[in-house]
VEXDREN-2710 file (C-alpha; in Angstrom, 1 decimal):
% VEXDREN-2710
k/r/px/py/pz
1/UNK/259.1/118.2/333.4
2/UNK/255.2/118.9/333.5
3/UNK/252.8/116.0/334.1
4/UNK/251.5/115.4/330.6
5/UNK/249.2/113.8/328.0
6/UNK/248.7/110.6/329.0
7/UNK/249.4/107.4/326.5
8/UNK/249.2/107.0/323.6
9/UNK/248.2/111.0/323.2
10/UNK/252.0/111.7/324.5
11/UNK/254.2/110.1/321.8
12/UNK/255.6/113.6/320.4
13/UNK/257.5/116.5/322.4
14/UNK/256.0/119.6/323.0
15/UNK/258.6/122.5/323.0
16/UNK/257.3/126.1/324.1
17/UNK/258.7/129.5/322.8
18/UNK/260.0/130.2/325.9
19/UNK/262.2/127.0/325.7
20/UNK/263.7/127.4/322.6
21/UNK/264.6/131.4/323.6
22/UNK/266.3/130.1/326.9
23/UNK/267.9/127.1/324.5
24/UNK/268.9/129.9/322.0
25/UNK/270.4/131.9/325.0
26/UNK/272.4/128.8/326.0
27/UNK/274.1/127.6/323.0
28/UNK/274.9/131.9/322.3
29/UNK/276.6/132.5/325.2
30/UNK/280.4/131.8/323.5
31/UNK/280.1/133.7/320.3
32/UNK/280.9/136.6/321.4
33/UNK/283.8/135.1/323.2
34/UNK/287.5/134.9/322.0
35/UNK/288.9/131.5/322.6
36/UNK/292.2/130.0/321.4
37/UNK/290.6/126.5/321.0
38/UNK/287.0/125.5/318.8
39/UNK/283.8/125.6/321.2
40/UNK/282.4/122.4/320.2
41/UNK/278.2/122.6/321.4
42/UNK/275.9/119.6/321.6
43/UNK/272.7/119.1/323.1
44/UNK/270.9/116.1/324.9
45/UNK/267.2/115.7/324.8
46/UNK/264.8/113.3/325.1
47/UNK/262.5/113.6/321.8
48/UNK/263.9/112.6/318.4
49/UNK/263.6/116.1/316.2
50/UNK/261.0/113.4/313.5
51/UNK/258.8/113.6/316.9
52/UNK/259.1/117.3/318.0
53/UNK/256.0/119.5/317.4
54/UNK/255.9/123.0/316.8
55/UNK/255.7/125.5/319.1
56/UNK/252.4/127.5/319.3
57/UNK/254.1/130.0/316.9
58/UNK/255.0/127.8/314.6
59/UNK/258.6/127.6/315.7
60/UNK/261.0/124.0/315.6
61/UNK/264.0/122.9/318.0
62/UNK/265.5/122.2/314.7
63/UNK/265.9/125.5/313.7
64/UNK/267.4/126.5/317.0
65/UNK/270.1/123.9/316.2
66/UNK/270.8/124.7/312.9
67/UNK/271.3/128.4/313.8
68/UNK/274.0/127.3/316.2
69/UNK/275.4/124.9/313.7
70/UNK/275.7/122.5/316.5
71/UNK/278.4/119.2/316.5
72/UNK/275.9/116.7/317.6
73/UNK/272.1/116.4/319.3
74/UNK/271.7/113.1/321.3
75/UNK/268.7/111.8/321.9
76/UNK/266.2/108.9/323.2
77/UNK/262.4/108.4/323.0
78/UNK/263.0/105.7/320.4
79/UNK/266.1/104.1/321.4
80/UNK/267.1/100.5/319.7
81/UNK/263.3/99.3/319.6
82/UNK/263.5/100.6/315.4
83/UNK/266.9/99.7/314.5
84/UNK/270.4/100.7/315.4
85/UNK/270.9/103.4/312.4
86/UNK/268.6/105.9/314.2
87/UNK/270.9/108.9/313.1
88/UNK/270.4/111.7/310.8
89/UNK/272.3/114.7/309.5
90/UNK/270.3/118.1/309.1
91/UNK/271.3/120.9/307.0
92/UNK/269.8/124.3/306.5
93/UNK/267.5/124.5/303.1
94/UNK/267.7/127.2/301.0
95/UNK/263.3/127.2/299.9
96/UNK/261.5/127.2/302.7
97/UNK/259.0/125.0/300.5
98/UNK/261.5/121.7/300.7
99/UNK/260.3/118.1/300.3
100/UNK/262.6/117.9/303.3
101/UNK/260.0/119.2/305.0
102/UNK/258.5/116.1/305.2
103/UNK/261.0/113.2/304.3
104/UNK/264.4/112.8/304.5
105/UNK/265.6/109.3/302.3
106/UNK/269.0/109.2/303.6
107/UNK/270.7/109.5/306.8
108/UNK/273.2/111.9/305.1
109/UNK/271.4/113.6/302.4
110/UNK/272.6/116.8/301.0
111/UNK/276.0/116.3/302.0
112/UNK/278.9/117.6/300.0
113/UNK/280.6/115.2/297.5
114/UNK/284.3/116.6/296.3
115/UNK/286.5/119.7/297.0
116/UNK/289.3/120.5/295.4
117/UNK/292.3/123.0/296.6
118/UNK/291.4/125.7/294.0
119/UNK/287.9/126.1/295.6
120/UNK/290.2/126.8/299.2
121/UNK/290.5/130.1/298.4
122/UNK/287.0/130.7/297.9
123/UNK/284.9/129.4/300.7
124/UNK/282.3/130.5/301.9
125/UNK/280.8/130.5/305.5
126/UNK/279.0/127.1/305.8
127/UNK/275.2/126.8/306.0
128/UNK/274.1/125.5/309.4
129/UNK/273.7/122.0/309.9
130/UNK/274.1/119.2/312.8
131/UNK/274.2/115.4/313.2
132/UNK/271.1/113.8/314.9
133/UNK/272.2/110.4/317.3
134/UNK/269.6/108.5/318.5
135/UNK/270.9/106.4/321.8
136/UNK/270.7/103.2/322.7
137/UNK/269.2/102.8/326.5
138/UNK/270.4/100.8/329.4
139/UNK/267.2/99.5/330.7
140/UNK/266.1/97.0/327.6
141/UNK/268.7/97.3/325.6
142/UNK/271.8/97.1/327.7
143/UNK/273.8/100.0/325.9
144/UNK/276.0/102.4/326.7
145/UNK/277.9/105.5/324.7
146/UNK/281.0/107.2/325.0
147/UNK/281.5/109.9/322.8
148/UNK/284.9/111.6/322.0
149/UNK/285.4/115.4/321.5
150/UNK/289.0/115.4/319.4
151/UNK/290.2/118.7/318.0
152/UNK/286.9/120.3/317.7
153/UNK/285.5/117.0/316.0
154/UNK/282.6/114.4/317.7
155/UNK/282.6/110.8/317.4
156/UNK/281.4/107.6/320.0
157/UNK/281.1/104.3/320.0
158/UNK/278.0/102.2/321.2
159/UNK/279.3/99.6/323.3
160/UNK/276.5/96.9/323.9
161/UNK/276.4/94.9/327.2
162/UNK/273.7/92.6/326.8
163/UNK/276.0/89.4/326.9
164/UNK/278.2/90.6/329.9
165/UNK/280.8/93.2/330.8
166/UNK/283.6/94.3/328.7
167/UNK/287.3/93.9/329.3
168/UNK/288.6/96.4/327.1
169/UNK/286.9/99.0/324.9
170/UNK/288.2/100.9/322.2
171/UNK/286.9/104.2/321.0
172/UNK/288.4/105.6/317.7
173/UNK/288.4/109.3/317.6
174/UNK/290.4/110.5/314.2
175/UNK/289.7/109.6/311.3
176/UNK/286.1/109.9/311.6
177/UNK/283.7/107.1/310.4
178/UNK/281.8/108.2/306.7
179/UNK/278.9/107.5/307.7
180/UNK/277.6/108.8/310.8
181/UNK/280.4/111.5/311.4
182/UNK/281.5/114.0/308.8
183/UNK/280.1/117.1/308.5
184/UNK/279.8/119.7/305.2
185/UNK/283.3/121.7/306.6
186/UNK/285.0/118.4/306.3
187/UNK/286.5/118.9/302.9
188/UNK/287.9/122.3/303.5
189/UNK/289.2/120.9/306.7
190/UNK/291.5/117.9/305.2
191/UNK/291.8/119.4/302.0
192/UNK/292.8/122.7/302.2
193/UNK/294.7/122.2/306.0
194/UNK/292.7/124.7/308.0
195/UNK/293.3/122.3/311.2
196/UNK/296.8/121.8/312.3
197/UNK/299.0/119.4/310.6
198/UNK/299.2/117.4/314.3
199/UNK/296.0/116.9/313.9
200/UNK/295.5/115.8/310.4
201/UNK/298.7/113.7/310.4
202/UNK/297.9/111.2/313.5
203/UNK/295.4/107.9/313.8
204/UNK/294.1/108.5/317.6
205/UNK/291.9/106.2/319.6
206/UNK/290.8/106.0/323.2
207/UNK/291.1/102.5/324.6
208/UNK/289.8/101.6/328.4
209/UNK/290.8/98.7/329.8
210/UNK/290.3/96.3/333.1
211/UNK/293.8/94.9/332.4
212/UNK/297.3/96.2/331.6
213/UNK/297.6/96.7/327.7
214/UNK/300.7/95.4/326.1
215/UNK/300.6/96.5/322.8
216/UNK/297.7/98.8/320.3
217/UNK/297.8/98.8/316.7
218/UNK/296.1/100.5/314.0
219/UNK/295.1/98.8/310.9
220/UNK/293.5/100.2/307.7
221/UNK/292.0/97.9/305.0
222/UNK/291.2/98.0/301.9
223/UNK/287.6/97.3/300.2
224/UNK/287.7/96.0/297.2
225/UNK/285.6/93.4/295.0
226/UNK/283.6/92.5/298.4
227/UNK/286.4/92.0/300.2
228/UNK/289.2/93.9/302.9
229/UNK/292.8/93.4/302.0
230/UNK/295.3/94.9/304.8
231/UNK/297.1/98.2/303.3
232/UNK/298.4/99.3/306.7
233/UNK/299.8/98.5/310.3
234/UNK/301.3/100.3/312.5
235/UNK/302.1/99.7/316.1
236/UNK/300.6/102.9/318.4
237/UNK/301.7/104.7/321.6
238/UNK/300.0/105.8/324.6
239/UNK/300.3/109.2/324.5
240/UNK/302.2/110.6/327.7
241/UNK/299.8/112.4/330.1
242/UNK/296.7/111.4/327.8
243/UNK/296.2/108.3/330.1
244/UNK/294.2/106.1/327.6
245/UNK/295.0/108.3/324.6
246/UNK/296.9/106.4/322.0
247/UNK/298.2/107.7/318.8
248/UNK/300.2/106.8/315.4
249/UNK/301.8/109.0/312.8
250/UNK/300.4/108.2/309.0
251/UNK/301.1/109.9/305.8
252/UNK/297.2/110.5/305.4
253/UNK/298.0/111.6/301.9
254/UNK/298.3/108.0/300.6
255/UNK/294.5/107.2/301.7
256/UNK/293.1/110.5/299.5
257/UNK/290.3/108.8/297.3
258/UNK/287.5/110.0/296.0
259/UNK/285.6/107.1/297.5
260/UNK/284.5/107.5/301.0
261/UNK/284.1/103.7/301.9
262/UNK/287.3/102.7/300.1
263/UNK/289.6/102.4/303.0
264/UNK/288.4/101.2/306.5
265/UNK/289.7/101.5/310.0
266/UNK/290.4/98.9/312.8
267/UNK/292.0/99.0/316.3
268/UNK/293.5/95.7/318.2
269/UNK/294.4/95.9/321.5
270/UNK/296.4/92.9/323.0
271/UNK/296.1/93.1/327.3
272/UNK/299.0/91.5/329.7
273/UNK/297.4/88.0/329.3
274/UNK/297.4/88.3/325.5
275/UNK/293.9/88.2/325.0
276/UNK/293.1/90.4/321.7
277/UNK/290.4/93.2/320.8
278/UNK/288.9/94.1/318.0
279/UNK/286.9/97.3/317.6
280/UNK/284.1/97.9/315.2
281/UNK/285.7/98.3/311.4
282/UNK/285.0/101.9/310.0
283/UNK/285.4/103.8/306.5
284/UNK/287.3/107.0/306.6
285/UNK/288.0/109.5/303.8
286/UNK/290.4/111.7/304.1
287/UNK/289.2/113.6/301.7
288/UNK/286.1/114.8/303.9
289/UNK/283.7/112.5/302.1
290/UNK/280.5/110.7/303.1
291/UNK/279.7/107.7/303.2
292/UNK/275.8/106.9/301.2
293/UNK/274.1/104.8/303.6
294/UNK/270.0/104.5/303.9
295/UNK/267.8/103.1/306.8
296/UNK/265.9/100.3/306.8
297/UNK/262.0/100.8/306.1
298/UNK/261.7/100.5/310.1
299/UNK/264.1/103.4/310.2
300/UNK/263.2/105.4/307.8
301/UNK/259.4/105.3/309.3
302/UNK/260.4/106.9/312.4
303/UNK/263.7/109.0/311.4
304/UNK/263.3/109.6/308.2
305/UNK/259.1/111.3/308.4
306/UNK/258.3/114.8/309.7
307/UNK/255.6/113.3/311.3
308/UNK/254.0/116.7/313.2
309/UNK/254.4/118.2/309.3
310/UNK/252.9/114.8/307.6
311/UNK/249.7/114.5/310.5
312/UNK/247.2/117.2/308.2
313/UNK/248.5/116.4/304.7
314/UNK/247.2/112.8/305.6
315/UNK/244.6/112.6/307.3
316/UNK/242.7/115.3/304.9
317/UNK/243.3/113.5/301.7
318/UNK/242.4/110.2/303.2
319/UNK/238.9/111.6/304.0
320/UNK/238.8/113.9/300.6
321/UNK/238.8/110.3/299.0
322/UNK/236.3/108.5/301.6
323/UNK/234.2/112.3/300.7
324/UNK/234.5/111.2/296.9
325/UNK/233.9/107.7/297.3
326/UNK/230.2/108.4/299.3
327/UNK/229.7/111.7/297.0
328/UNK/230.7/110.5/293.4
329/UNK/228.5/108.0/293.1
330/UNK/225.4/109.8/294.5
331/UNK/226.4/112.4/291.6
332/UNK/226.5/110.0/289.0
333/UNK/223.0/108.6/289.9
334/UNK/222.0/112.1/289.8
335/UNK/223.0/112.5/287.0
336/UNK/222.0/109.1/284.9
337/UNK/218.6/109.4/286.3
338/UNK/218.2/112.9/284.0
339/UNK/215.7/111.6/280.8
340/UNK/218.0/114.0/278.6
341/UNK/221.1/112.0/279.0
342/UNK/219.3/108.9/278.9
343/UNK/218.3/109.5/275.6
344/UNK/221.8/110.5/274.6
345/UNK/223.0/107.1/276.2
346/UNK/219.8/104.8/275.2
347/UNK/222.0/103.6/271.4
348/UNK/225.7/103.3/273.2
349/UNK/223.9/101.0/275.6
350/UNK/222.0/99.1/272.9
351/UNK/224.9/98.4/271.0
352/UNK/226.5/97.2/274.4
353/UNK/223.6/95.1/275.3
354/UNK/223.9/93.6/271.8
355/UNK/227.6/93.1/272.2
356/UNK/226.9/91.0/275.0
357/UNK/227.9/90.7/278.7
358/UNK/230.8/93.2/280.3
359/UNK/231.9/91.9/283.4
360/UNK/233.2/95.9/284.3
361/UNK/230.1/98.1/283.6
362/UNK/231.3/101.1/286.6
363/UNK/227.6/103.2/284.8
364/UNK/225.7/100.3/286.4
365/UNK/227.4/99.2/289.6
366/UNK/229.7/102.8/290.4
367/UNK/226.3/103.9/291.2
368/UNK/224.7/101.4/293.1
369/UNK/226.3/102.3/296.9
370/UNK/224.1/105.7/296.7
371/UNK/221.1/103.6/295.9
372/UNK/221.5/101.7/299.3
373/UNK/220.1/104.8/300.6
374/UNK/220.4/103.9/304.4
375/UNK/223.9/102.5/304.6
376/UNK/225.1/105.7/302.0
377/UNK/223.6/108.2/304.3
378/UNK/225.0/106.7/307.4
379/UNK/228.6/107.1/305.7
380/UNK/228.1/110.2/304.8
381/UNK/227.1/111.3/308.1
382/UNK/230.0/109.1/310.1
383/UNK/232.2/111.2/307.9
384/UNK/230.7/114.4/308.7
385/UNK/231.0/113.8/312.5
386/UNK/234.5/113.1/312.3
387/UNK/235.5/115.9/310.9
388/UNK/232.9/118.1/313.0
389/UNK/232.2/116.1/316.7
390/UNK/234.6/114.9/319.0
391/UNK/235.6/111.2/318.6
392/UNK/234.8/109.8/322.1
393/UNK/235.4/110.9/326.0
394/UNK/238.4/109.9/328.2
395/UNK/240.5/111.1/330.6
396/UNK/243.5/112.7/329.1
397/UNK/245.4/113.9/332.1
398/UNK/246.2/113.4/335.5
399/UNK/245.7/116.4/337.2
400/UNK/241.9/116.5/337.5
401/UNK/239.0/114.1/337.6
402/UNK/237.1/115.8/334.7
403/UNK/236.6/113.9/331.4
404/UNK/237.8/116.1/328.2
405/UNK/236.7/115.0/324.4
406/UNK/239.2/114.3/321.5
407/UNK/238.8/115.5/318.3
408/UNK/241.3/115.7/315.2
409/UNK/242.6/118.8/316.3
410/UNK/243.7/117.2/319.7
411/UNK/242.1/117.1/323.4
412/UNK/239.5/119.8/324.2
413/UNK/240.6/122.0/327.3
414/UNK/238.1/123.9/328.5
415/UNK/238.5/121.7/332.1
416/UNK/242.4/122.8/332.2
417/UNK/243.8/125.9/334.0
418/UNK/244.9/128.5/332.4
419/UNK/244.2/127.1/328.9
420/UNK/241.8/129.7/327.5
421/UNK/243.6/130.9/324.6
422/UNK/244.4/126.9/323.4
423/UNK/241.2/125.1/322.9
424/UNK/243.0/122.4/321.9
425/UNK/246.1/120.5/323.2
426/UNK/248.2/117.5/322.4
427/UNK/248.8/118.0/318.5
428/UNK/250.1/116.0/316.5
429/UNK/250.1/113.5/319.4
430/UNK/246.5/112.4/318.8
431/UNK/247.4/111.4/314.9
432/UNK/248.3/107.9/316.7
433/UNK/244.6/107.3/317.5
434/UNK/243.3/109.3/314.3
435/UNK/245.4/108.1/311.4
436/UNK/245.0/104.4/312.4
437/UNK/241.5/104.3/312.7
438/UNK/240.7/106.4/309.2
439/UNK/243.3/104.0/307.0
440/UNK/243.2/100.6/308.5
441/UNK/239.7/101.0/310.0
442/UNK/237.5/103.7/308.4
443/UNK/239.2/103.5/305.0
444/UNK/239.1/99.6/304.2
445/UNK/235.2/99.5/306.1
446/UNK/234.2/102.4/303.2
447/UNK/235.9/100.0/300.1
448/UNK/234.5/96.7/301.4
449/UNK/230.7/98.6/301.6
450/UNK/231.6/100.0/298.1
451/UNK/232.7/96.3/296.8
452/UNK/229.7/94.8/298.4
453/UNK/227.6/97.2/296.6
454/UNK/229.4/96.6/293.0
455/UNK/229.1/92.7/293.7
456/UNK/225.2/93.4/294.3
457/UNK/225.1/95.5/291.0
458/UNK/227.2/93.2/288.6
459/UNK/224.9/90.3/290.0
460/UNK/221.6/91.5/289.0
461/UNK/223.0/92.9/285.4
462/UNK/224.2/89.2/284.8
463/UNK/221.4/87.6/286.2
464/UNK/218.9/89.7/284.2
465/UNK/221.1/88.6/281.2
466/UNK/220.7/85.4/282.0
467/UNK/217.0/85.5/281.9
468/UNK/216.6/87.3/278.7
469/UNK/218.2/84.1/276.6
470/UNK/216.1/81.4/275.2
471/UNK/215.4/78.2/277.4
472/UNK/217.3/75.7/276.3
473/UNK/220.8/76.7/275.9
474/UNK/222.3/74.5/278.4
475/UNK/225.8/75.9/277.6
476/UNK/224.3/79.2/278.9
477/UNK/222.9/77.6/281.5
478/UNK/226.5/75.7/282.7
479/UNK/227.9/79.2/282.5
480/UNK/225.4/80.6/284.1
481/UNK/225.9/78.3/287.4
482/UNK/229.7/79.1/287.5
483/UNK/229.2/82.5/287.5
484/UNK/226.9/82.0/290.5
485/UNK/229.4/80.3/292.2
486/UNK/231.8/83.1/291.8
487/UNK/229.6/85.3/293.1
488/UNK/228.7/83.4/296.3
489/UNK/232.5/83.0/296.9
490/UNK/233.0/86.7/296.5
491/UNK/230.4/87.9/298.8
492/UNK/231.8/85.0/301.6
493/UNK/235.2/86.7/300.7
494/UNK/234.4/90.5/301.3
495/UNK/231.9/89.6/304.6
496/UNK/235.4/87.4/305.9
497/UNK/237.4/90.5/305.1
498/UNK/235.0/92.4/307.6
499/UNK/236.5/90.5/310.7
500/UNK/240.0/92.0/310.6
501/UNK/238.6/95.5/310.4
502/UNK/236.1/94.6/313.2
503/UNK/239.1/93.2/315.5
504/UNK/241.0/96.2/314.5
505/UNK/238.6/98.7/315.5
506/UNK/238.1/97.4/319.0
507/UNK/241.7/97.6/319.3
508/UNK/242.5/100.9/318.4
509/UNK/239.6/101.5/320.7
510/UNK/240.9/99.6/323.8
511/UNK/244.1/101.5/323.2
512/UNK/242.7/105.1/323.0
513/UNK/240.4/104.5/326.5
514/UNK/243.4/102.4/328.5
515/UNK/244.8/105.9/329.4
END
């Protein structure tokens, strides 16, 4: 590993060419090779693929993987701080234009739904794909995985030590679970028998034990109306020269349903002192189905968002709209102040000035920001340096002393070696200091200005209303005293709104100069 960006600039991985031709090399050096058995390939790495950038030519990890059709990419970075679903399937899209691009709503979207066996003579050589596992990690969250390669297929099971060791641990491997480990071949596979009856026709599991086991059984339930009903229960054996390899023989035809989550497996294991185990219940389909399952929000924030492809696309049109808030106005002043379209507007406001008060008048107030000439000017020119100047000064890296400036486009580089040709590094990293301070700082300052400014406007129009009735009125009058009341509890509303963009400036501005 190279010393890096330091935090926060150093949130996202930063893959090269030249690593993803040596990866490429790796995960190519069976297919030319014949083997009697399936060459199952996975990959470990440390950066979730939602927080992989591109390499300098515009190339992804992801597409390395999909070429390769891999069986599984585990990963970290994340871990169990955003939820324990952090998984994601990825398949290969036919536009190059996808919405995919940029979200993903399910863990397991675009996964096949039905086969049939007249389709078995027909298939077709499957479009890459490969599961995405994000792992738990042993430091905070006390976990641990063991993952099981059976008959070309991958599964695991998270086992989670926080409340002490564990006696005895239990690691289903066939059928899969649904949810988190079928893959698009599936349906041909159990369908239309292209693995070996052996295969197809057992219930295997791994189970690891302190003690001496007595007894394993495998149980399959039911789901239905909210509730599991037990439809099968059969005792298993240890498998001779497997070690902790047991398995049970099933007629897996009686569990074909075209629901994926309608039947679920369990495993108990009984030791020598009679003590029972209970693994984690899981739907199976036989049928190769999957399971629908979504992430929470938390999870889909950081699994489900291509954040390197979302970074421009967001930051861009939030400042086209703080552009349009400053520039609009100033436009429409421009172009109310012209004596020709005054006239053409003098008997539409007559008749409104007859029709009495509007509390909404956006002609009057919309325009009023761009008459506060100072404060509009010094917007427009904040924006302008954003997008132009670098943002502030800092020390970005470790290797050197020298200070280096951050702009949109990531850290300048002109004090690093061998650099020349990248006048910028660290992209999309630097969207964690950018995109915060444009929508909860920059963004809410530019609308509370622009609310001030329409609270300013709506008060003179009423108060010169006000002034233009007869003395006397004192209904007026009472009216007139409420809405000056509103109006002072408005302005102490939008100046108390202030403080929470104040506090959340100097925030994101400890953070981005504690590196």
């Amino acid at each position: 590993m190279d010393i890096g960006l330091r935090s926060p600039t150093n949130i996202f991985g930063q893959p090269t060419d030249q690593l993803l031709f040596d990866l490429d090399a790796a995960l190519s050096q069976w297919d030319n090779q014949s083997t009697s058995s399936p060459v199952t390939k996975i990959a470990f790495g440390h950066f979730p693929i939602s927080f992989s950038a591109l390499t300098s030519s515009g190339r992804s990890i992801r597409d390395v993987f999909l070429k390769h059709s891999l069986s599984a990419y585990l990963c970290g970075h994340l871990h169990t701080n955003f939820g324990r679903n952090l998984k994601r399937h990825h398949t290969s899209e036919k536009h190059r234009f996808s919405s995919k691009q940029y979200f993903q709503f399910d863990i397991c979207e675009g996964m096949p739904t039905a086969v049939s066996n007249d389709n078995c003579s027909a298939r077709t050589e499957s479009a890459g794909e490969f599961w995405e596992w994000e792992m738990g990690d042993w430091r905070s969250a006390r976990s641990m995985r063991i993952l099981a390669i059976d008959s070309g297929h991958v599964s695991y099971a998270d086992m989670d030590f926080r409340f002490g060791s564990r006696d005895v641990i239990i690691v289903p491997t066939f059928p899969l679970d649904s949810r988190f480990m079928q893959r698009s071949s599936d349906p041909f596979d159990f369908i239309c028998q292209a693995t070996s009856a052996a295969h197809i026709g057992t219930v295997r599991a791994l189970v690891f034990s302190r003690y001496k086991i007595e007894s394993v059984t495998a149980k399959v339930y039911e789901l239905h109306s909210g509730s599991f009903h037990l439809v099968l229960e059969q005792e298993m054996e240890n498998t001779s020269g497997k070690g902790a390899m047991y398995t049970v023989a099933w007629n897996w035809r009686d569990f074909s349903d075209e629901s994926p989550d309608r039947y679920w497996l369990q495993i108990e294991a009984v030791d020598m002192s009679g003590k029972v185990y209970l693994s984690e219940q899981r739907p199976f389909s036989v049928n190769g189905l999957t399971a629908k399952f979504s992430w929470t929000w938390k999870e889909f924030r950081v699994m489900g968002c291509q954040w390197n492809q979302l970074y421009f696309p967001i930051m861009w049109t939030t400042l086209a709209f703080l552009f349009s808030l400053v520039l609009v106005p100033r436009t429409s002043l421009t172009f109310y102040e012209n004596r020709f379209m005054l006239k053409l507007l003098k008997p539409k406001m007559t008749r409104r000035s007859s029709g009495g008060f509007s509390p909404v008048d956006f002609e009057f107030f919309g325009v009023e920001l761009s008459k506060m000439y100072i404060i509009w000017s010094g917007m427009l020119l904040y924006l302008l340096y954003l997008v132009f100047f670098p943002w502030f000064t800092g020390y970005a890296v470790t290797e050197n002393h020298n200070k280096m400036y951050l702009h949109y486009k990531g850290w300048s580089t002109k004090y690093l070696a061998n650099t020349s040709s990248m006048p910028y590094i660290g992209l999309p990293d630097v969207m964690v200091i950018v995109l915060p301070h444009l929508l909860f700082v920059v963004l809410p300052a530019f609308l509370i200005i622009a609310a001030i400014a329409a609270e300013r406007a709506l008060y003179l129009r009423h108060n010169i209303y006000q002034r233009a009735k007869k003395d006397g009125d004192h209904y007026k009058e009472a009216c007139y005293t409420e809405y000056l009341c509103i109006f002072y509890w408005i302005r102490k509303i939008l100046i108390l709104l202030c403080l929470p963009i104040v506090w959340k400036h100097w925030k994101s501005y400890y953070e981005g100069i504690r590196g």
